[in-house]
C-alpha positions in Angstrom: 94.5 98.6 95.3 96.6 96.0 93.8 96.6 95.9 89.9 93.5 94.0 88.3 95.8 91.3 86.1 98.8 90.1 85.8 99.8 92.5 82.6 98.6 95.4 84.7 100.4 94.6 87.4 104.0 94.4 85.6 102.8 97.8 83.7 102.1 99.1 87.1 106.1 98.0 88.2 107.8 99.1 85.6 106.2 102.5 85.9 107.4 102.3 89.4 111.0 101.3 88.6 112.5 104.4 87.7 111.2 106.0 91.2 112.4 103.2 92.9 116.2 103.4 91.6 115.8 107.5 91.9 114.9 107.1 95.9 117.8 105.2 96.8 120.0 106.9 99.0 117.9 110.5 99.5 116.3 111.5 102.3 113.1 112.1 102.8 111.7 113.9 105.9 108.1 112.9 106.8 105.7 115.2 109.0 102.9 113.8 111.0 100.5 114.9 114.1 99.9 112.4 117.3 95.7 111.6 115.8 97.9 109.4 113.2 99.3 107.3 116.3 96.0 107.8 118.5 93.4 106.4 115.7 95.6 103.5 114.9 96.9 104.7 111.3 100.2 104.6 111.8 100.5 100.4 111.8 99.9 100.5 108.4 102.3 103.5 108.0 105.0 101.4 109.5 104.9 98.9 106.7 105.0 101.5 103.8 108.0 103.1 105.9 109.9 99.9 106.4 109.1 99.4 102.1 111.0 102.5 102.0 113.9 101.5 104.4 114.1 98.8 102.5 114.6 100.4 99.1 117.0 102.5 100.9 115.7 105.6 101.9 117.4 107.4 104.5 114.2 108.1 106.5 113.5 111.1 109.2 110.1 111.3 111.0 108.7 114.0 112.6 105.7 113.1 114.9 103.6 116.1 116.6 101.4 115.6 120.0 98.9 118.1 119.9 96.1 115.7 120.4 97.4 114.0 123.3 98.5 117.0 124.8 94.8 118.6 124.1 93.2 115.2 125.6 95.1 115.4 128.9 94.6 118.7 129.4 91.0 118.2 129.3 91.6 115.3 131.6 93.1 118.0 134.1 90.2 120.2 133.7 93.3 122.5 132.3 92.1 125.2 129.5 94.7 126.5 127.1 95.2 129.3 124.7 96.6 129.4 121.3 97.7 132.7 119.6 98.6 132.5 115.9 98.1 128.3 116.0 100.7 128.3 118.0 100.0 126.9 122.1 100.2 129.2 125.1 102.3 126.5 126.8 102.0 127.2 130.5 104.3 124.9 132.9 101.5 122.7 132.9 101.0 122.7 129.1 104.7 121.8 129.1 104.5 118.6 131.6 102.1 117.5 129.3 104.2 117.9 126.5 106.6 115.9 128.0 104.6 113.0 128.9 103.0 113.0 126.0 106.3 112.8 123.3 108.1 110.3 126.0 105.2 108.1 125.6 104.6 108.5 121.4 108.0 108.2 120.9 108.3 105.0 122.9 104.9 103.5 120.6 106.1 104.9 117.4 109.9 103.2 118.0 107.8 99.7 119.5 105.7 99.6 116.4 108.9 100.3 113.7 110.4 97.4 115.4 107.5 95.0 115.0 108.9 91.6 112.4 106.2 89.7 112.6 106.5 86.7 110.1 103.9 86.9 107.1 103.1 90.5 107.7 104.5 93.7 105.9 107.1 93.8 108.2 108.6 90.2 108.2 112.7 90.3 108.8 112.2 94.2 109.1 115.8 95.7 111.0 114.2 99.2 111.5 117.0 100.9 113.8 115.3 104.2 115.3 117.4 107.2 117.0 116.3 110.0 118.9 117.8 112.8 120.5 118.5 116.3 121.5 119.0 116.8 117.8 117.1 120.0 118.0 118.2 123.2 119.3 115.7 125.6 120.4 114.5 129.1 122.0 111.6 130.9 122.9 109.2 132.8 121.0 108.3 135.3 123.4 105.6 137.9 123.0 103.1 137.2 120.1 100.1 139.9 119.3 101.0 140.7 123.2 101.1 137.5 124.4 103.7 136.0 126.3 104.2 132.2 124.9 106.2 131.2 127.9 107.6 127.5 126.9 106.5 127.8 123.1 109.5 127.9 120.9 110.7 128.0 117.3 113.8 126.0 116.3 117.1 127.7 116.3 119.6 125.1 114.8 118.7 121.1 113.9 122.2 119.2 114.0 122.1 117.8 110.5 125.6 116.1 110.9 124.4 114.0 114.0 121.5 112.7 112.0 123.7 112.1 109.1 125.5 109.9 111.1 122.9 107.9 112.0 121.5 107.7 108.8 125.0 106.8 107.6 124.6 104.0 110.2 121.0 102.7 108.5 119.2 104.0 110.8 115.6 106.0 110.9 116.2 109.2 113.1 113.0 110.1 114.8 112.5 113.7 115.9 109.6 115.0 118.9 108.3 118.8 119.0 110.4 119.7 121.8 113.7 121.6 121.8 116.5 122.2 124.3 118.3 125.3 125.0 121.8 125.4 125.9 120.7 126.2 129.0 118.8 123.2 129.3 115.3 124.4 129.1 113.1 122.3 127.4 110.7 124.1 124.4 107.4 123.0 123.2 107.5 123.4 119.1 105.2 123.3 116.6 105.8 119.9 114.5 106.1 121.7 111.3 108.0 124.0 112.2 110.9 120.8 113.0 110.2 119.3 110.0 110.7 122.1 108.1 114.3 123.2 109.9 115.2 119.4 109.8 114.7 119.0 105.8 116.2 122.6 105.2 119.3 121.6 107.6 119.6 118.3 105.6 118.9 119.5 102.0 116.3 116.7 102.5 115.0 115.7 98.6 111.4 115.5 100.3 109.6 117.1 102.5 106.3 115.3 102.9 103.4 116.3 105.5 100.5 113.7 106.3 97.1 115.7 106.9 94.0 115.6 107.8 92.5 116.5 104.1 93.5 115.1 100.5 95.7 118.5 99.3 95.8 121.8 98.6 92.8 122.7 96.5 91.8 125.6 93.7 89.2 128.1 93.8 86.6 125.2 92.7 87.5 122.8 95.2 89.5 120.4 92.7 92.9 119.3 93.9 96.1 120.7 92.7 98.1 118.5 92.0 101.5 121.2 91.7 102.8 124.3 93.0 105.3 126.5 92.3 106.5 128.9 95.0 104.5 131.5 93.4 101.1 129.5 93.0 102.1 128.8 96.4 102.3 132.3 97.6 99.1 133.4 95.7 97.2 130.4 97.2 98.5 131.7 101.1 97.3 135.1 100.0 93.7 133.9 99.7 94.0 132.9 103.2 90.7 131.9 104.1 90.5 129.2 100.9 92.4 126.4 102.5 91.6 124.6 105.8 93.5 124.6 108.9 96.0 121.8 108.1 97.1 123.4 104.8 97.5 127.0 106.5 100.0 125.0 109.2 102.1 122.8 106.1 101.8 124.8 103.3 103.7 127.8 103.7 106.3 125.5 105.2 106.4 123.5 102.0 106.7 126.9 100.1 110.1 127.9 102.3 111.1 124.5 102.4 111.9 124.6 98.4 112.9 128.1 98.6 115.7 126.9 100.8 117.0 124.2 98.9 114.4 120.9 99.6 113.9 119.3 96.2 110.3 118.5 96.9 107.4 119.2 99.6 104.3 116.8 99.5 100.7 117.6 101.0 98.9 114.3 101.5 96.2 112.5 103.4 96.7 110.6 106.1 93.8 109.2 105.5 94.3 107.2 102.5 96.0 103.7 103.1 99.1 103.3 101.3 98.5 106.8 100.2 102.6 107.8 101.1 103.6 104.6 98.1 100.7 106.4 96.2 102.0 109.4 96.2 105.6 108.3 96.2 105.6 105.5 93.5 103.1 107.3 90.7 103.2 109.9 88.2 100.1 111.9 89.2 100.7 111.0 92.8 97.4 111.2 95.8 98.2 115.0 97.0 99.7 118.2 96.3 103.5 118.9 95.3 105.5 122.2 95.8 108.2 122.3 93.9 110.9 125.1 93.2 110.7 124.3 88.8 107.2 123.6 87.0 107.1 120.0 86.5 106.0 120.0 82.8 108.7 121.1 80.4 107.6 121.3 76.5 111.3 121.3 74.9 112.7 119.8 71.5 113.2 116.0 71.1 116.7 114.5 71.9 118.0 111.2 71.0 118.0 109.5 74.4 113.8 110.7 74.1 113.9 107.6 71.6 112.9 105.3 74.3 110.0 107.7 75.8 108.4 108.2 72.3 108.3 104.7 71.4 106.3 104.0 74.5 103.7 106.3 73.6 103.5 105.9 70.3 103.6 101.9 70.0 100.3 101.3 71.8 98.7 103.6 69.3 100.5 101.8 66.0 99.0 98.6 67.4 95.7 99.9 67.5 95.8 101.4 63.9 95.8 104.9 64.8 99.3 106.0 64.1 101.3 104.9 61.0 103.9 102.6 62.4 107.8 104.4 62.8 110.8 102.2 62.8 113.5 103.1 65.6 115.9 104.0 62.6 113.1 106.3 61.2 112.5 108.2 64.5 116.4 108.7 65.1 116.5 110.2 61.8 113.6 112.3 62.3 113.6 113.1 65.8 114.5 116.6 65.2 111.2 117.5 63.8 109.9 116.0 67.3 108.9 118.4 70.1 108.4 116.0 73.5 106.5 116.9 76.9 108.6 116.2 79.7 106.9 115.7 83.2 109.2 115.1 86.4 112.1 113.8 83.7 109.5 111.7 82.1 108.2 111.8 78.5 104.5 111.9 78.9 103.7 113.3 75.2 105.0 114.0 71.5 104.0 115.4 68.4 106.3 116.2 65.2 105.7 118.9 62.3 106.7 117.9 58.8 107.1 120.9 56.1 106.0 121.1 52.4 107.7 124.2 51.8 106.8 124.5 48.3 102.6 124.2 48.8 103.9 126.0 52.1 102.0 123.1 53.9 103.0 121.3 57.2 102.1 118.0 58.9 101.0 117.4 62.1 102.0 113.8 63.3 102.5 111.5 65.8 100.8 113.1 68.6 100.8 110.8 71.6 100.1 111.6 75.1 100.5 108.8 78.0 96.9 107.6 79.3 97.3 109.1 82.5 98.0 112.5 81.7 95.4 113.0 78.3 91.9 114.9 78.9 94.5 117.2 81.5 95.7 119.6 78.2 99.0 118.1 77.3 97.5 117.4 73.2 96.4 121.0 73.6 99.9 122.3 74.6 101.6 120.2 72.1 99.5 120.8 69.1 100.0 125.1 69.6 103.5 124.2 70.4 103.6 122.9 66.4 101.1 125.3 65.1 103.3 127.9 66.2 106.7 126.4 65.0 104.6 126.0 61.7 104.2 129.7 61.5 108.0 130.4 62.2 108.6 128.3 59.3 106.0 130.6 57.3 103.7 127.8 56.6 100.1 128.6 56.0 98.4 125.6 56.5 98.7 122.5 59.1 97.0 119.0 57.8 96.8 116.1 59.8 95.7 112.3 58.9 93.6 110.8 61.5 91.3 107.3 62.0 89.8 107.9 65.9 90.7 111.5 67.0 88.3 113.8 64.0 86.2 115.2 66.4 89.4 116.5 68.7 90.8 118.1 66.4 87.6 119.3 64.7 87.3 121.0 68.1 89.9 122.7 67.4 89.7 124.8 64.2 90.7 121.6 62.0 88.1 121.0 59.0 87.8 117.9 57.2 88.9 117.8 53.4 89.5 115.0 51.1 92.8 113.6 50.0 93.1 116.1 47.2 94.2 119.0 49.3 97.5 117.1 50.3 100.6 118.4 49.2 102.4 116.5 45.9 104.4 114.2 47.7 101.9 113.2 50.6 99.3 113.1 48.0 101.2 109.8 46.6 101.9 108.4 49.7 98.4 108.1 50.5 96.7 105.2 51.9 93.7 104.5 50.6 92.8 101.4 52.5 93.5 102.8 56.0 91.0 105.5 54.8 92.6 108.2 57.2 90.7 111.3 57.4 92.2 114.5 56.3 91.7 117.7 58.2 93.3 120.4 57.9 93.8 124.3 59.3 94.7 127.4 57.9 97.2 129.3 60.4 
């Protein structure tokens, strides 16, 4: 949905900018099964994909055919068998196969070239190769079941699609693989897109499903994994739904093997790839191989990122204004919460040593991440750095947030109770409201 005014919408951009300048040039591997081609979804995927060409990202796609192939066996009369997910792929299975990537592959490369004038993908120049890029074999016997034509991916030839993506073009790959000896092997789609972004030390690895994400033991999305949450969610395994069984432990070896990112998203969402792509809580669930949130001390080039949180909240009367000389010559008694290289939230501790006394102040956390406990994590981070420093009581001054920090073991005193030197400073007029805490 398109920003509501014009000031939200340059907000909006400028909190897109820094993704756009950090995608250009990376390469980004994106997953999806043939239902996103047979229910008509993927027209409006081409014109978020040919946004991304645009912006220059080297793009690989990954399609699967498993409804296809399931409609036209049932066409045939044909009954199949899977074992482990996995296809029992029979020589007819296999024809089926065939037919069935020939034909998506020739949609999926007619509708990438489509540049109609006053559409999405006006003056497009989508280039798309395919190929034998993927080398496979069989998987044999399974839970004593012989798979016949169902293989796993022995090697992806990463520097032929390099080339091509050198040449600025979008390499599309199909779930088959060829053997040296020319067999042909029917493959599980994630399985290719997870050998393609580990052979290209893709920065994404992103999978289009059927539901919104990988959700928690309430049913709520999570937003990010690490490999471990990962690993503990797979060990539940009857709490996620089929499609997140298939991608997710993928994702997790994915990032393990060097793949900066792995997405879980819907499908079903339009736009939802940009949505999860271009914004800082994103549409769907990210594995990544670091947590995303790092609480840390405040640097100098953080200058920048406070001031953005905190000016919004000076306007408004609820902080006492900083100058930009002030905060450089204060910012080390700043502590800043750092989200995907992004300072989403600040708070600074200033000591009275001699009523052994310390100041809680300018706590700011950006709107989209508040009520989601970044305050929480930065007001223990400077309760406990006031305890290292031996202080036995925190104070803050607040106009709007009492009832926050009330919740929180703070109790309101008057003006009195400040240290000396605060004491003096005090601003009558503003009327603050003092609270404070003993530690």
């Amino acid at each position: 949905m398109a920003p509501s005014s014009p000031e939200k919408f340059v907000q909006w951009f400028r909190a897109a900018a820094p993704y756009i300048h950090a995608f250009r040039g990376r390469t980004f591997v994106i997953a999806f099964g043939g239902e996103v081609v047979a229910d008509g979804k993927f027209v409006g995927l081409t014109h978020d994909l040919n946004l991304l060409a645009s912006l220059g990202v080297r793009l690989v796609l990954v399609h699967g055919a498993r409804a296809q192939v399931d409609a036209r066996l049932k066409q045939l009369g044909h009954r199949t068998r899977y074992v482990g997910g996995l296809r029992v792929t029979d020589d007819v299975a296999l024809q089926c196969a065939k037919e069935a990537s020939g034909r998506l592959r020739v949609e999926i490369e007619a509708l990438l070239s489509m540049g109609l004038p006053h559409s999405p993908m006006a003056g497009a120049d989508i280039r798309v190769a395919s190929g034998n890029f993927v080398t496979a074999r069989p998987l044999g016997v399974l839970d004593g079941v012989d798979l016949q034509h169902t293989g796993e991916v022995r090697k992806v030839h990463a520097a032929a699609i390099r080339d091509r993506l050198d040449r600025g073009e979008l390499v599309l790959l199909s779930p088959l693989g060829y053997s040296p000896t020319g067999e042909i092997f029917n493959l599980a789609l994630e399985n290719v897109a997870e050998a393609a972004a580990v052979a290209l030390r893709a920065d994404k690895l992103i999978f289009l499903m059927d539901t919104a994400g990988v959700t928690g033991k309430r049913g709520q999305l999570l937003r990010e994994l690490t490999p471990r949450q990962a690993q503990n969610l797979l060990a539940r395994n009857g709490d996620q739904d089929g499609d997140v069984r298939l991608y997710l432990p993928c994702a997790l070896r994915a990032c393990q093997q060097g793949v900066a990112r792995a997405h879980l998203i819907s499908r079903r969402i339009d736009g939802g790839l940009l949505q999860e792509l271009f914004t800082h809580r994103g549409i769907g669930t990210m594995v990544t191989p670091d947590a995303l949130q790092i609480l840390r001390e405040a640097k100098i080039d953080d200058i920048g990122g406070i001031l953005q949180l905190i000016e919004p909240l000076e306007a408004e009367g609820i902080l006492v204004k900083r100058s930009r000389d002030l905060l450089e010559m204060e910012i080390g008694r700043f502590v800043v919460l750092e989200h995907d290289r992004m300072v989403i939230g600040c708070a600074a501790l200033y000591p009275f040593a001699e009523e052994k006394a310390g100041e809680l102040a300018g706590l700011a956390v950006h709107p989209e991440f508040r009520n989601a406990g970044a305050g929480e994590r930065l007001l223990l981070e400077i309760e406990a750095r006031a305890r290292k420093q031996k202080l036995k009581t925190l104070f803050v001054l607040t106009t709007r947030a009492e009832h926050w920090f009330v919740e929180r073991g703070f109790a309101e005193a008057g003006p009195e109770v400040l240290p000396r030197h605060k004491r003096a400073l005090y601003n009558y007029q503003r009327r603050s409201v003092v609270l404070t805490k003993r530690l």
